[in-house]
N, C-alpha and C positions, 0 to 999 in steps of 0.2 A: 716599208713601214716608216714612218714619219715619229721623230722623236722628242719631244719635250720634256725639258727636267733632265732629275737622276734616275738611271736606271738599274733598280737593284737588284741582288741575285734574288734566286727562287725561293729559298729561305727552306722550310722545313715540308719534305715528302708532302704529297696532297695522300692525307687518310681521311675514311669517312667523308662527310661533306654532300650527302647524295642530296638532301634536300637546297643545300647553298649551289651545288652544281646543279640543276635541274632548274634552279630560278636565274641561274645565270644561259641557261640554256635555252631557254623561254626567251632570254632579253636578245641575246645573239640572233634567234629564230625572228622575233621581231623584225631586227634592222636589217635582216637578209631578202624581209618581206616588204619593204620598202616603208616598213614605218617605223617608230622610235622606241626607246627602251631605259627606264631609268630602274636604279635602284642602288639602297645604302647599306651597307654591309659596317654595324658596327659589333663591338666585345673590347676587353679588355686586350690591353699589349701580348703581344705574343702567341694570339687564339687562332691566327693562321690568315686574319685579312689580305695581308701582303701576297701569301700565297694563291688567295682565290684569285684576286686580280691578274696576278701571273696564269693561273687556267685558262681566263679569260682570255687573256692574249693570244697564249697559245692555240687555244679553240678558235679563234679570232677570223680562223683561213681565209679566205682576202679580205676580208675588212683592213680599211688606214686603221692604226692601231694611235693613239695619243695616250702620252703618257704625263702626268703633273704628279709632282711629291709636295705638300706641305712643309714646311721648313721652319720651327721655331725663330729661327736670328730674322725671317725676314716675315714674321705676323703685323710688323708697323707700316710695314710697306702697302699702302694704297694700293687696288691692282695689279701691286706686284707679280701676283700668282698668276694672275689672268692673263698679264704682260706674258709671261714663259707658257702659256698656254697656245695663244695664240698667234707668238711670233709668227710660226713658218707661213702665217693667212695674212700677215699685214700687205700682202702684195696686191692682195684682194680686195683692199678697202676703196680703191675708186671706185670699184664697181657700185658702192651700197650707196642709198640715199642721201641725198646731202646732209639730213641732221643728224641721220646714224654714224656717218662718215667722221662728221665735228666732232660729235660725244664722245666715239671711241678714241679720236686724237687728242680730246682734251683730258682724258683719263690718263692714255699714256704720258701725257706733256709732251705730244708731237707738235703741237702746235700750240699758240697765248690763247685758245677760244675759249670764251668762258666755259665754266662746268655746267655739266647739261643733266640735267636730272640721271637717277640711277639706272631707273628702268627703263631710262632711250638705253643708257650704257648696255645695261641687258640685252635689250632688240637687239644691238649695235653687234654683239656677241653671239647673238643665236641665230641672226643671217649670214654674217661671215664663216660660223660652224655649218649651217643648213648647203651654203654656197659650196664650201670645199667638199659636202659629200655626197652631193649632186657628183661630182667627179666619180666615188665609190664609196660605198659604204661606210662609214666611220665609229669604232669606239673611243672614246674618254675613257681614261684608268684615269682616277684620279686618287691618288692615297694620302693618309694623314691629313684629313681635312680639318681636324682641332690646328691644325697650323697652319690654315689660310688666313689671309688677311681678309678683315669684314668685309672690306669691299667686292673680294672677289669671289667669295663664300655666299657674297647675296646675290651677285651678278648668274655663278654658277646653279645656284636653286631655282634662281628664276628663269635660266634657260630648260633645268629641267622641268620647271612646270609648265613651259608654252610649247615642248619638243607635242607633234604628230605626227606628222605620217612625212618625214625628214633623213631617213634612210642614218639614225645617227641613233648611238648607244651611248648611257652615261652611267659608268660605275664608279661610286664613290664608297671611298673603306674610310674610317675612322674609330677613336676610341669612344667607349660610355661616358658619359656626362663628362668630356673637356670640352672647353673654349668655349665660346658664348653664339656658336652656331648651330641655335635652335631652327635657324634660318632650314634648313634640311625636312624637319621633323615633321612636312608634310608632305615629302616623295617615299615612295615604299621603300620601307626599311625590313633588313633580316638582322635578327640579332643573333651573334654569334654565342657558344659556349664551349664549353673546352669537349674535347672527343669523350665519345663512351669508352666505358670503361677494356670491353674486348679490343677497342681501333687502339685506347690510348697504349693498352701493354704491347702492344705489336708495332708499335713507335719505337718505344722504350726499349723494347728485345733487340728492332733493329739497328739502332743507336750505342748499343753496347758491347765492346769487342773481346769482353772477357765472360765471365759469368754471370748470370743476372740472376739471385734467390726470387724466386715467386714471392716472397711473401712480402721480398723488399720492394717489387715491382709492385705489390697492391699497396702497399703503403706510398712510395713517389706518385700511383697515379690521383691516390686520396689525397694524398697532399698537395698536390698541384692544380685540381681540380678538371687534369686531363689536359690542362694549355698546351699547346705541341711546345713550343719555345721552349718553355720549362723543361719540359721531357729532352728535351736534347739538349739542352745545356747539364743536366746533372748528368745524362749518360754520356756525357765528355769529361767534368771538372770531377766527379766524385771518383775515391779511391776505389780501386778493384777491389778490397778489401771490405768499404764497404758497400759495393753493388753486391759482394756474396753474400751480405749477410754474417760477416767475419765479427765487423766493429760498425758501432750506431753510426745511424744517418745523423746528419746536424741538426740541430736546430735552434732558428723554426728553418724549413726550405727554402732556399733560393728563388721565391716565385712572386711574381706580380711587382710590388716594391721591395721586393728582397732580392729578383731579379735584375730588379737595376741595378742595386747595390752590389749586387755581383759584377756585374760587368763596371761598376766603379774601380772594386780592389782589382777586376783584373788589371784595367787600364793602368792602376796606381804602382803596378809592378813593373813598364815600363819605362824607357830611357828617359832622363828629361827633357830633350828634345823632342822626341819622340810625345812626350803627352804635351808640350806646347804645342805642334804642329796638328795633334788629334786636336785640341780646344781650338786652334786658329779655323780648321776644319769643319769644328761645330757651331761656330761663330759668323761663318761670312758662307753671303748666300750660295745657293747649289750652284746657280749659271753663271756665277762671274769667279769664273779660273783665274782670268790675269789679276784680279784682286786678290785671291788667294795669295799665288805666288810671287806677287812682287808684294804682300806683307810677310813672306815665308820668306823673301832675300833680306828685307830690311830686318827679321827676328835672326838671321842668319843660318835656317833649315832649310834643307834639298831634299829633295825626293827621297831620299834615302834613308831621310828621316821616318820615314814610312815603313820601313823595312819590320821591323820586330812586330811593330800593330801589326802587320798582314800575316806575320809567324803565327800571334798570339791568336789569332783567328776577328781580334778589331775590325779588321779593314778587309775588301775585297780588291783584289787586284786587277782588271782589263786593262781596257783602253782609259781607264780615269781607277784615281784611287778612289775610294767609297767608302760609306760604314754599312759594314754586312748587313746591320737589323738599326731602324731611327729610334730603338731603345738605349742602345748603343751610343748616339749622339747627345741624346734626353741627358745619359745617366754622364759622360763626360762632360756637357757644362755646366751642368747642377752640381757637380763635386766639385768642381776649382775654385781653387782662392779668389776671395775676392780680389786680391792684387792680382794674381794672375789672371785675374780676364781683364783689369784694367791695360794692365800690360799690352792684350793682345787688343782691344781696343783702340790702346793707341797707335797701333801700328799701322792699324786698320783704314783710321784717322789720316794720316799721312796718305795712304796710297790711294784712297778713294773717292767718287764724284764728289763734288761739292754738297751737294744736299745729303748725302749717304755720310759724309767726313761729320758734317755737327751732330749726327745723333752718334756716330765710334767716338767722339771726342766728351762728348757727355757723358759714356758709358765709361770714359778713361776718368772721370773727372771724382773725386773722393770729397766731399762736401760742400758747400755753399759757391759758385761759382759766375758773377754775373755778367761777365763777358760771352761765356757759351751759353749762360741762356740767353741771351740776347740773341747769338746765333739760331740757336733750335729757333725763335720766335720768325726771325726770317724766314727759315726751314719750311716753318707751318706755313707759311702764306701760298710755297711753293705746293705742298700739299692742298691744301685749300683750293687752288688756281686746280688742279686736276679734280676734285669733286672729292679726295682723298680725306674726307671727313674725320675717320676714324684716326687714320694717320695722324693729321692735323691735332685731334687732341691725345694722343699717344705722347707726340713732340712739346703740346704747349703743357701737360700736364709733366713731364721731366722736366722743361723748361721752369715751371712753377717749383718744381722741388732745388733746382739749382739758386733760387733765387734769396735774398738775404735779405731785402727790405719787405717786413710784410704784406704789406699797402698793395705792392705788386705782386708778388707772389699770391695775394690774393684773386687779380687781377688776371694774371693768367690760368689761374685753377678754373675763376669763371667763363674764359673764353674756350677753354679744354671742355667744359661741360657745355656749354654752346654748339661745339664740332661733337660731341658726342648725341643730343640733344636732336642732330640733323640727319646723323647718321639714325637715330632709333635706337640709342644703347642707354633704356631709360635709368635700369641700375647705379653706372658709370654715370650719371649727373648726379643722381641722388648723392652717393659715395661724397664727391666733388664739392657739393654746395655743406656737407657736412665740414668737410673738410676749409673752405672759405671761412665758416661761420665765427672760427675768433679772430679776424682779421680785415672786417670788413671795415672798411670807415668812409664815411661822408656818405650823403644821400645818392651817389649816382651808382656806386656799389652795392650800395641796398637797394636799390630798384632794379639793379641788372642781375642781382640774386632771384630777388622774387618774382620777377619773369618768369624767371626757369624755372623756378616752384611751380610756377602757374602754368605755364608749360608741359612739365611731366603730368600734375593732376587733368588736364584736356585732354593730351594724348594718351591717357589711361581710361578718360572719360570716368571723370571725376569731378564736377564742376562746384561740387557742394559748398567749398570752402572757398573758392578762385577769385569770385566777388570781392567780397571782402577782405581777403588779401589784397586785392588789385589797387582796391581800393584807399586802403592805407598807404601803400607805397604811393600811390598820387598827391594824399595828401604831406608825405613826410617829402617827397616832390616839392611841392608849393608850386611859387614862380618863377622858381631858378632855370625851368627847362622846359617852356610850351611844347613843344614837340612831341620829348619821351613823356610829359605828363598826358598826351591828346592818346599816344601809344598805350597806356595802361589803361586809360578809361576805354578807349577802343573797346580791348580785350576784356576786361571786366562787363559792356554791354553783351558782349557776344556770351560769354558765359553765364551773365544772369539769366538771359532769354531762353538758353540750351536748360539752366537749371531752376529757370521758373521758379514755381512756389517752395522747393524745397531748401533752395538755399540759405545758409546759415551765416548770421552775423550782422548781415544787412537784408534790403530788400531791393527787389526790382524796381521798384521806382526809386529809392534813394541810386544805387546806380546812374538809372537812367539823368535824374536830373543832373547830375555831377557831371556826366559827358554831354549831355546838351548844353548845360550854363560853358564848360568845359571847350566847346569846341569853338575854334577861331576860322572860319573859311580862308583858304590860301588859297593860290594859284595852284591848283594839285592839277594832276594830268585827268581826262576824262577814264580812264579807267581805274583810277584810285576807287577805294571803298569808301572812304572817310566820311561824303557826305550823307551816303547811304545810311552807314550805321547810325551817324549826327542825329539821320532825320526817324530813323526806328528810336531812335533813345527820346526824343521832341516826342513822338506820338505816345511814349507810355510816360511819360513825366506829366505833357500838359497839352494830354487828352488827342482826339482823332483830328479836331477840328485846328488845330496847331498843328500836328505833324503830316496832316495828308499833302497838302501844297509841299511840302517838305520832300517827301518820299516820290511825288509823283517828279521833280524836278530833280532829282537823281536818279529815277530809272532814266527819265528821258535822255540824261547827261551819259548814263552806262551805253543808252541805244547809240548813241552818237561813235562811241568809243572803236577805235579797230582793232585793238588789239586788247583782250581781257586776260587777266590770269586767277587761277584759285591762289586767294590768300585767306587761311586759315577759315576754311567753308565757307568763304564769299558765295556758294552756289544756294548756301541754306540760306544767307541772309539776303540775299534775290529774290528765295522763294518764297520767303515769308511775307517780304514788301510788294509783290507783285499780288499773292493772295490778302494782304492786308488792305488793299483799292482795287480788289477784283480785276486786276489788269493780267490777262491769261498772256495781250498779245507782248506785253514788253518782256513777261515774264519768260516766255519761249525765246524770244527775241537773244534776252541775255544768256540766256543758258544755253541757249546754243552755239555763239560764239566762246563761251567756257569751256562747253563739250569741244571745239573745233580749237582752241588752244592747247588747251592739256593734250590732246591727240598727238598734237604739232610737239610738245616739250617734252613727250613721254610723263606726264607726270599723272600717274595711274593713281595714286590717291586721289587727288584732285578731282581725276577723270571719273572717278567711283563715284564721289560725292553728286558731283552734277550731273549724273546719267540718274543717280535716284532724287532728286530733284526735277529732271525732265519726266521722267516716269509720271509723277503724279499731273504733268500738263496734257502728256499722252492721256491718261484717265476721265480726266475733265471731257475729252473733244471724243470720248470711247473707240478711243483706240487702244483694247485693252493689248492685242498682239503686240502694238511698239511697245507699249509699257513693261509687258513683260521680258521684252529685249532687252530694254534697259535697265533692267533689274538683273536678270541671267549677266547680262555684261559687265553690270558694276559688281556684281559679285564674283565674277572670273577676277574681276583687276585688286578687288579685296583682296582673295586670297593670294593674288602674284606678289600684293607687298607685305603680305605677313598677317595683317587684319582676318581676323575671322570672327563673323557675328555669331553671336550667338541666335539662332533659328532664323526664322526668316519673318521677322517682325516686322521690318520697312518697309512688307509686303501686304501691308494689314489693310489699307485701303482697296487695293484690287480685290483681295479676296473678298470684303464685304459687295463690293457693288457684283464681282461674281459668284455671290452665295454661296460661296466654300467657308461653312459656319466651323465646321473643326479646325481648318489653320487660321479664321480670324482669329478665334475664340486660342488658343496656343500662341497667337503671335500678342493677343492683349495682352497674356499673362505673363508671357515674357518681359512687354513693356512694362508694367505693373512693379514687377521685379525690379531689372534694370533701374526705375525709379526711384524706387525704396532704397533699396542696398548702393547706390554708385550716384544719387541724388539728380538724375537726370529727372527733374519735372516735365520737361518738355515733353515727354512720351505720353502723358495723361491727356494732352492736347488729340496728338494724333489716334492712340485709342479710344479719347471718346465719340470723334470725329466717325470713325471707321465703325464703331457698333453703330452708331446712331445714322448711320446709312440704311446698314443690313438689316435694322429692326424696323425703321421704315417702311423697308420694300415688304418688307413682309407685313408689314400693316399693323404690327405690336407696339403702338405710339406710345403706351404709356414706359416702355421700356427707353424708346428713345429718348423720349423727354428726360427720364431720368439720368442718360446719357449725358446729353447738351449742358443740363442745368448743372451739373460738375463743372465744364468749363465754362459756359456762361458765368458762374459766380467770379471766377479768378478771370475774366475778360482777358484771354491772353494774345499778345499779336497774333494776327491772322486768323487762325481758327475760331477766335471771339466774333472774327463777322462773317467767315464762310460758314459757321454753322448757324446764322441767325435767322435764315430761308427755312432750312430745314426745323429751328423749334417753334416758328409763326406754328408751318406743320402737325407739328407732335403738339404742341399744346393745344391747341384747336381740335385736334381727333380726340386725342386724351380727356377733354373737358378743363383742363387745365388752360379759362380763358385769363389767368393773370400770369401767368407765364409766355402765354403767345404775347399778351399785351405787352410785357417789359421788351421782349425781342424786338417787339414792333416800332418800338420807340426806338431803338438804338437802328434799327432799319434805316428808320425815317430821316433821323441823325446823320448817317455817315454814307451813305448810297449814293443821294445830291454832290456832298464832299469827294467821293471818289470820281463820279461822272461818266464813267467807264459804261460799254452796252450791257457787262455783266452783272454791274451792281444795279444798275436802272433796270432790266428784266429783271431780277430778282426780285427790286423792291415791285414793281408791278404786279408779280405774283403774287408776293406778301400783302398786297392790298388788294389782289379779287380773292385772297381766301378770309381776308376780314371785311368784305365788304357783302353784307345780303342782300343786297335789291344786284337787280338786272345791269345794273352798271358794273358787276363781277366780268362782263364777256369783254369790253370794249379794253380794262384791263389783262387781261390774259392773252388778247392779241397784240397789245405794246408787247407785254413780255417774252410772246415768241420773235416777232420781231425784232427787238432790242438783241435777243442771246442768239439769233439768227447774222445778226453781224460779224462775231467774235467764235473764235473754237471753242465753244462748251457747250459738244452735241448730246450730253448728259443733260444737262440742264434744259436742253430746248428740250429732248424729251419727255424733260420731270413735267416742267410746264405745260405740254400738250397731256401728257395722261393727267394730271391735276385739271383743267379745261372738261376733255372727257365726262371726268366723275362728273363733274358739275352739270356740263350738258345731261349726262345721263337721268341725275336725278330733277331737272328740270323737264323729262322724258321730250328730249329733243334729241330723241334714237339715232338718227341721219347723221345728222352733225356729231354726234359723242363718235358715231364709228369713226368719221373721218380722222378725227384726233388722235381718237383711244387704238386707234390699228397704226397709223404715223409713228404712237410711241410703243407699239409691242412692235412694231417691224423693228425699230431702230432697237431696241433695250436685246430682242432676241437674237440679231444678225452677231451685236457684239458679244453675247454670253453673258449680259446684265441678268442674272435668273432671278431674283427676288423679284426687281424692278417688271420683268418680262411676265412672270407667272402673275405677279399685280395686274397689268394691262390685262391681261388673258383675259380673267374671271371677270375684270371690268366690259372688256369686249364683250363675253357670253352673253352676259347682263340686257347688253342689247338687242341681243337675237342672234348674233352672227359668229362663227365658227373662226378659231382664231388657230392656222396650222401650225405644228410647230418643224422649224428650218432644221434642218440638218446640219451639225455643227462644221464649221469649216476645219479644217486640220491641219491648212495648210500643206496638203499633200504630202502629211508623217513628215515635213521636215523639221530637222531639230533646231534649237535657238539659235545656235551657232551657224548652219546650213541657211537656215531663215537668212540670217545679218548678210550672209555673205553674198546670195543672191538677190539681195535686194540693193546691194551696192554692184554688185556686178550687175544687175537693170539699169541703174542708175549710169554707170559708163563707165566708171573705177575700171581699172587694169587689177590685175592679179597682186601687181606691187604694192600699186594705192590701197587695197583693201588690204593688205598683209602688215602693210605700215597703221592701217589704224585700228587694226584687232591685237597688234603685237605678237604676231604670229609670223610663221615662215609662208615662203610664196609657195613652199610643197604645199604646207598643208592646205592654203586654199584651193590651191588645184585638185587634192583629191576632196575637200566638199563641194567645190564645182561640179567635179564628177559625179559624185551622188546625187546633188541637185539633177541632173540635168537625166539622170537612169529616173528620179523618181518623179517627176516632170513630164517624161519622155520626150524629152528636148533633144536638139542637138548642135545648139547655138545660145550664145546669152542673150542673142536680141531679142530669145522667143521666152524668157523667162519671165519678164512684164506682162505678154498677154498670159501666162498661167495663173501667176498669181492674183488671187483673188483678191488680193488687195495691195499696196504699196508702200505699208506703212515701212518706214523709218525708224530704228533706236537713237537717233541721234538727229 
């Protein structure tokens, strides 16, 4: 067995427990079966988690056994946890990919590489674990996880949510609602309670060596709530006298926080040495011994000071002294004076690393001190330099309290909530920027405050208010600081457009003009955002015919770019400006070098964004199978970082073009929602977008139209002219020719301006369905033509079945088929069913019998099987595709395997000619 951490004794008899041993039995059966096993075992202190863990072990029979303890004194420690996890594998790290390789070195601070996103760090961790048990099978015990550090608390959840078929088990025990590692709360969780009431008295019986009254046995197990801990601490410490029933029990009981309390006074009984050395103990982390005891020479305690704790039952005795039960530890440094833990701080101080010495030196330190916060501020950088985020504002927020001039201590509150802010601890900023707020002075304070305001309201998705905050701080800005003022206006464009018409205080064009007057062109690198945004804020300030020259010379500038990254949904404001000039191919263009960075950086937020961004380019060209990939995949990498949508609303457009009327029609309502309550106007765009599709196809124009003409009025980027095709459309069938006609004008306007083949075939069709003489035909073959250039095989469809009708009722039968079957072949193959069953009844219309295809299924493989064989078509190796799903090189091997049984392959080179098609998520 392979050992990490502390390892503690067995704790209290295993009673009862069939259902927590049967699910741990299940997880074992699991990894024995060469696939993976997770699960969280929490309850209150002393309910017997420790002990399950320990069955686990035991039951463990070859499995590598790994063991982690949580540790209070070291929760500030970045990685720390994960450090002691994975030591015994660092030997291993050559082996792993080069960026995996960095990431996890610059976690540990093995090396100066910059910090690498968290969820490389993760990858970096779940291949180095996947690697070691390729050798043999492996469990994770991991206990007391309210006492990991965030970092490694996130790192750890996200390995258990990418484990499959990894020959590896992950047991995590912890308490009910401690620490702020919600991070967990979506791998299966048992929640513990104390024994029934027949296990608890049969504890209790065997626990007590003299007489035990029945009636006093049903009163301890009532009052205990059955916790084993409890039960065996009173059938030690209470008197024989009163286990008989002689003389009253105490009260209240010894249990829960009275149990610590107990284990307080007993400690407080003995030596003085003796409970210095238990708090030096409790104080300095599990794996660094020689720190222990060369702060135990300089306090002047030896081992021996150990002695009475291990009588009194404190401590356990082996090969290393111990605390019997980490209640134990809780309840000894929660009771010491505050001088006495300065004391042992300082000792601390003296004997340990450098970075570890400023935060025992600050914990030595008794009021305002600005030499050591100077120090912690060093500290944090070194934190910061490993990706140690949380750490970082752990350190700058002491640092902030040590501090004496307010200006500054204001100062580092704000950059503590900044490292908090990146870490995702939106609480911990709020807290923070309360706490800055009498202290703030001069304009560069107040703007670095209302960031972070603006900040947590985004990442809450919140936009309502963000504007106009952004706003002000720009203005109280002036022109002391082009830069940070170009920085707030930025971000104030992106959240008026995310919150559209609902936002409050200002409007989307006063924004807008502010950052277009606002912005100064620099020498920025081609893959900056700035001019992008620049040129979206120019187009809704002063109008299409200002901003499109604008927009169309910043995609080109992104095309040029080699290297992209997501900054702050750079991938939404791509896709807005690409759909705002109809340019499908810049818009692919970019977004897939975003998709192919984020891959590269690990940065799975990022990567979510622009996979649902690619998704609706995949829709346009109907390719609904990729679309759907990329939706399945941005929502695996949501939920990896903690993001969970609510329904599957982002999915509103596939479902309409594929007639799934119940989850459009759920996913609107949702947006609707969303909108209302959290001020996201932006969703009113893409739902009216997505009904007015589906009511199309279906031929219910006057519903679309009433669709459209909601965001028709508010003209909002993008969907103000990708939906201008479709209400020519709707208002034409409808009878509503003064609605087709405003459409047609803004058509006429911005189609030329754009130039693209998408917006020119468009405007082409919008002019043969308003045009009545014979000159309707010579139109409608530009506009196949035109959309025949560029990916939007939706579009050349629309076009050819629009054509069709026309022929048709010119009864020029021949020719309609030609069209009208062109576009039910096309609309059917994809699963366009509104659009398809239109064609259909169109075709009948002509005489000719219109069959219907047998839906492809991709031969039952799943999304994930899909992704992976179509990169193993593609040439990918087993690694490269494991590196860009975040997954282990098992698990793609065993969907390989399935691929290849359901296939009936027996090679990857023969998985291209299977597949029926070769669409790509990425």
């Amino acid at each position: 067995m392979v050992w990490s951490g502390v390892h503690r004794a067995a704790g209290p008899p295993m009673v009862g427990r069939h259902t927590e041993r049967e699910a741990i039995g299940r997880l074992l059966e699991s990894v024995h079966d060469g696939f993976s096993g997770v699960l969280v075992l929490t309850g209150d202190a002393g309910v017997g988690k420790s002990r399950l863990l320990e069955y686990a072990a035991q039951s463990a029979q070859d499995l590598t056994v790994v063991r982690l303890v949580g540790v209070e004194a070291e929760t500030r420690l970045g990685y720390g946890a994960l450090h002691r996890l994975l030591r015994p594998y660092l030997g291993r790290l050559p082996a792993l990919p080069q960026r995996q390789r960095d990431a996890l070195n610059a976690a540990f601070g093995l090396t100066d590489a910059a910090p690498s996103d968290r969820h490389l760090v993760g990858l970096a961790a779940l291949t180095l674990l996947s690697d070691a048990a390729t050798a043999a099978p492996m469990l994770c015990l991991v206990d007391d996880v309210q006492w990991l550090d965030r970092e490694s608390a996130e790192t750890l959840a996200f390995v258990g949510r990418r484990l499959y078929a990894d020959c590896l088990g992950l047991l995590f025990a912890g308490r009910d609602g401690t620490g702020d590692h919600d991070v967990f709360d979506a791998l299966p969780t048992l929640g513990l309670e104390g024994l029934a009431d027949g296990e608890a008295r049969a504890l209790l019986t065997d626990g007590v060596t003299g007489h035990l009254d029945q009636a006093v046995a049903e009163q301890l197990v009532a009052g205990t709530g059955g916790n084993p801990l409890a039960l065996l601490e009173l059938a030690v410490n209470l008197g024989s006298e009163q286990l008989a029933g002689i003389t009253p029990l105490p009260e209240p009981l010894p249990l829960n926080r009275q149990l610590e309390e107990h284990f307080r006074r007993t400690a407080a009984l003995l030596p003085a040495d003796t409970r210095t050395l238990l708090l030096l103990m409790a104080t300095t982390p599990t794996d660094d011994r020689a720190t222990l005891w060369r702060a135990a020479g300089a306090l002047g305690l030896s081992i021996r000071s150990a002695t009475p704790a291990v009588a009194a039952g404190i401590l356990n005795r082996g090969t290393t002294v111990e605390f019997r039960h980490p209640l134990i530890r809780s309840a000894v440094h929660s009771a010491a004076p505050a001088e006495e833990r300065r004391r042992i701080q300082a000792a601390l101080a003296a004997t340990s690393a450098p970075e570890r010495s400023a935060w025992h030196l600050a914990e030595a330190t008794d009021g305002p001190d600005d030499s050591v916060a100077a120090m912690l501020e060093a500290a944090s950088e070194l934190a910061q330099a490993r990706g140690g985020y949380s750490e970082q504002a752990l350190v700058l927020t002491r640092a902030a309290e040590l501090t004496a001039q307010p200006g500054k201590r204001a100062e580092r509150y704000l950059d503590a909530a900044a490292a908090h802010l990146t870490s995702g601890n939106l609480p911990e900023v709020r807290t923070l920027l309360e706490l800055t707020a009498p202290d703030l002075t001069g304009p560069a304070a107040r703007v670095h405050a209302t960031r972070l305001r603006a900040s947590v309201e985004m990442f809450s998705a919140r936009p309502r208010e963000v504007p106009a905050m952004l706003l002000d701080a720009a203005a109280d800005l002036g022109s002391t600081d082009p830069v940070a003022r170009w920085d707030l206006l930025r971000e104030a464009t992106y959240a008026a457009i995310v919150g559209g018409r609902l936002i409050t205080g200002t409007t989307i064009r006063e924004v807008a003009e502010a950052a277009a007057d606002g912005w100064c062109e620099t020498a920025s690198p081609a893959w900056s955002p700035d001019p992008l945004i620049a040129a979206l804020a120019r187009s809704i300030a002063y109008g299409y015919a200002a901003g499109a020259p604008a927009l169309a010379a910043a995609l080109a500038r992104l095309r040029t770019a080699d290297d992209l990254q997501e900054q702050g949904a750079f991938s939404v404001m791509v896709s807005i400006a690409g759909d705002e000039l109809w340019d499908i191919e810049a818009k692919r263009e970019i977004l897939g070098k975003l998709v192919t960075a984020d891959r590269g950086r690990g940065a799975l937020y990022g990567l979510s964004m622009a996979l649902l961004s690619l998704a609706t380019v995949e829709i346009w060209d109907g390719r609904f199978a990729a679309a759907e990939s990329c939706y399945t995949e941005a929502d695996d990498y949501m939920a990896a970082t903690g993001f969970r949508a609510s329904g599957d609303f982002h999915k509103a457009l596939l479902y309409a073009w594929t007639g799934r009327e119940a989850e459009l029609r759920a996913a609107i309502a949702t947006m609707n929602t969303m909108a209302e309550q959290l001020g996201i106007g932006s969703t009113y765009r893409w739902s009216g977008q997505a009904l007015s599709i589906f009511e199309l196809g279906r031929g219910r124009y006057r519903e679309a139209l009433d669709a459209l003409l909601a965001v028709f009025d508010h003209d909002p980027l993008a969907l103000g002219d990708m939906n201008l095709a479709g209400m020519v459309e709707a208002g034409l069938r409808a009878g509503d020719r003064k609605a087709a006609a405003m459409a047609m004008e803004r058509m006429e306007e911005r189609a030329p301006l754009a130039g693209t083949p998408w917006a020119l075939g468009l405007l082409a069709r919008c002019r043969a369905l308003t045009t009545d003489d014979d000159g309707a035909e010579q139109l409608y073959h530009e506009s196949i033509a035109q959309l025949g250039k560029v990916p939007v095989a939706v579009e050349l469809a629309w076009s050819r079945l629009l054509f069709g009708e026309w022929l048709r009722r010119r009864r020029r039968r021949a020719d309609a088929r030609v069209q009208l079957r062109a576009a039910y072949e096309s609309f059917e193959s994809w699963g366009a069913t509104p659009f398809a069953e239109r064609a259909r009844v169109e075709l009948l219309a002509t005489g000719e019998t219109a069959r219907k295809r047998t839906v492809d299924t991709q031969f039952d493989l799943t999304p994930q099987e899909l992704r992976v064989a179509i990169r193993a078509a593609s040439g990918s190796t087993n690694t490269e595709i494991a590196t860009q799903l975040f997954v282990t090189i098992s698990t793609i091997e065993f969907h390989l395997s399935r691929v290849f049984r359901k296939l009936g392959i027996t090679s990857r080179k023969q998985i291209g000619l299977k597949l029926s098609t070769t669409d790509s998520g990425d």
